[in-house]
N, C-alpha and C positions, 0 to 999 in steps of 0.2 A: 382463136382469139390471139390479137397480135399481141407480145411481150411488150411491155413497157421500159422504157429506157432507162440504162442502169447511171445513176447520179451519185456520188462519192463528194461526198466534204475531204478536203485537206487531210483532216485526223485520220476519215477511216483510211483512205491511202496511203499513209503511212503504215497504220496497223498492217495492214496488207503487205505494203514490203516489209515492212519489220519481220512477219511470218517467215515470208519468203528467201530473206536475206539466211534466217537462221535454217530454213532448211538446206540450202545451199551446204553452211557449213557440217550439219549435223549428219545429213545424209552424204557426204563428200562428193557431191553434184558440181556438173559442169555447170549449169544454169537450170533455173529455174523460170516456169513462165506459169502466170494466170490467163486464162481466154475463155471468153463466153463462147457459148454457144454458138454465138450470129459471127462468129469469127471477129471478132476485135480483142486487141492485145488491153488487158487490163494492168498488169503488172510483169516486170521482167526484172531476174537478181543473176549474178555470175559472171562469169568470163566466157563468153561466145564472139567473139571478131569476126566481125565478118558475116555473120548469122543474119540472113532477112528475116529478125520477128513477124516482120508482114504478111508473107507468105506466111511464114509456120504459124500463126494464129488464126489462116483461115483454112488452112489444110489441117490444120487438127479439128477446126468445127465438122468441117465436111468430112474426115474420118471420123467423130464419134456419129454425127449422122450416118452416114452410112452403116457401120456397126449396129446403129439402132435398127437400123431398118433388117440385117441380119436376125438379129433377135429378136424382133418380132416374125419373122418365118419361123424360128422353130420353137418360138411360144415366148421367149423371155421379154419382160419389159425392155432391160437394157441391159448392155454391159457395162458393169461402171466401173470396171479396171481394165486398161489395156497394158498391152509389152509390148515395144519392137526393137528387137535386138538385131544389130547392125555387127561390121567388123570393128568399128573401132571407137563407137558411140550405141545407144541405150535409150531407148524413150519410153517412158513411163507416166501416162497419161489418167487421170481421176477426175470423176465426177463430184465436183461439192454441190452441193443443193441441187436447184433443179435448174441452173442456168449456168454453170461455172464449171471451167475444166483445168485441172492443176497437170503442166509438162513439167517433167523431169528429166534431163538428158544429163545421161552421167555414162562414166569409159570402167574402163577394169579397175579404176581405185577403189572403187566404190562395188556394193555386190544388190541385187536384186532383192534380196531380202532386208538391207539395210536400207533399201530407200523405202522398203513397202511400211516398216515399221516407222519410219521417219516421216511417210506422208500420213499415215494413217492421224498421227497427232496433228502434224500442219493441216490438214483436210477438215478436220474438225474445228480448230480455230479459225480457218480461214470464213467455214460456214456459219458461223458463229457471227461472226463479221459480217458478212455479205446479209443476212436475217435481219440483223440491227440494220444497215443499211436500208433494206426494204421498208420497213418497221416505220422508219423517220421519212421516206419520201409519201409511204401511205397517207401516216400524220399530216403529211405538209400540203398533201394534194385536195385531202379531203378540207384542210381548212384554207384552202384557196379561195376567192370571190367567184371562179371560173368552173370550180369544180362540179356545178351542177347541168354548163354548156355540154351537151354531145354534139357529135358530129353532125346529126341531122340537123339540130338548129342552126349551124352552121353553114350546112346545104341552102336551111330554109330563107335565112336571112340573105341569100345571095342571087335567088331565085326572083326570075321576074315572073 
């Protein structure tokens, strides 16, 4: 079943950066990035110049995919934390719910264990956030006038 499209009012996008901005500081992170799954960049906080988010939001979906598909050969659901430690940069990538992936690219100021304990609380507000989200487009779909069109009807009514 195909994922439905993730929709954000104003407020929660802020809530989102707002997260994001502080983990930045808290965790002493280069940048911080949100990205689903289907590789689109949700939110970005930090100092990265020069950085194509573009790329890195679809190269992180296609790395935690990939990863998935690891772990299901040797039995695990998923992995929901990764590390890749670089020479002079750190990424540090988490699974929020079941559609959202939190990057963390941070250098020697900052240590591996101070981001893990730093995302672990932003990871939870973040999904916290993203639930509401869902929550309110449910709401809003289901009391749509359109809501009870499926695609077959749609098929059907086109059909000669």
């Amino acid at each position: 079943m195909m994922e439905s499209q993730l929709v954000m009012q104003q407020e929660d996008f802020d809530r989102v950066l707002a997260i994001i901005q502080k983990l930045v500081r808290d965790a002493n992170a280069k940048a911080v990035f949100v990205v689903d799954k289907a590789g689109q960049l949700v939110g970005e906080a930090g100092e990265m110049q020069g950085l194509d988010s573009t790329s890195l939001a679809s190269l992180t979906a296609g790395c935690v995919a990939a990863t998935g598909g690891l772990a299901k050969v040797v039995g695990e659901e998923e992995f929901p934390i990764h590390f890749h430690q670089g020479q002079r940069d750190n990424l540090h990538m988490t699974l929020v719910g079941d559609r959202m992936i939190l990057v963390v690219v941070f250098d020697e100021r900052s240590s591996l264990g101070l981001v893990r304990l730093r995302v672990k609380k932003a990871g939870a507000e973040l999904a916290k956030v993203f639930e509401e989200v869902r929550k309110k487009a449910e709401a809003h779909h289901a009391s749509s006038p359109f809501a009870e069109i499926t695609d077959d009807d749609i098929d059907n009514l086109f059909n000669d």
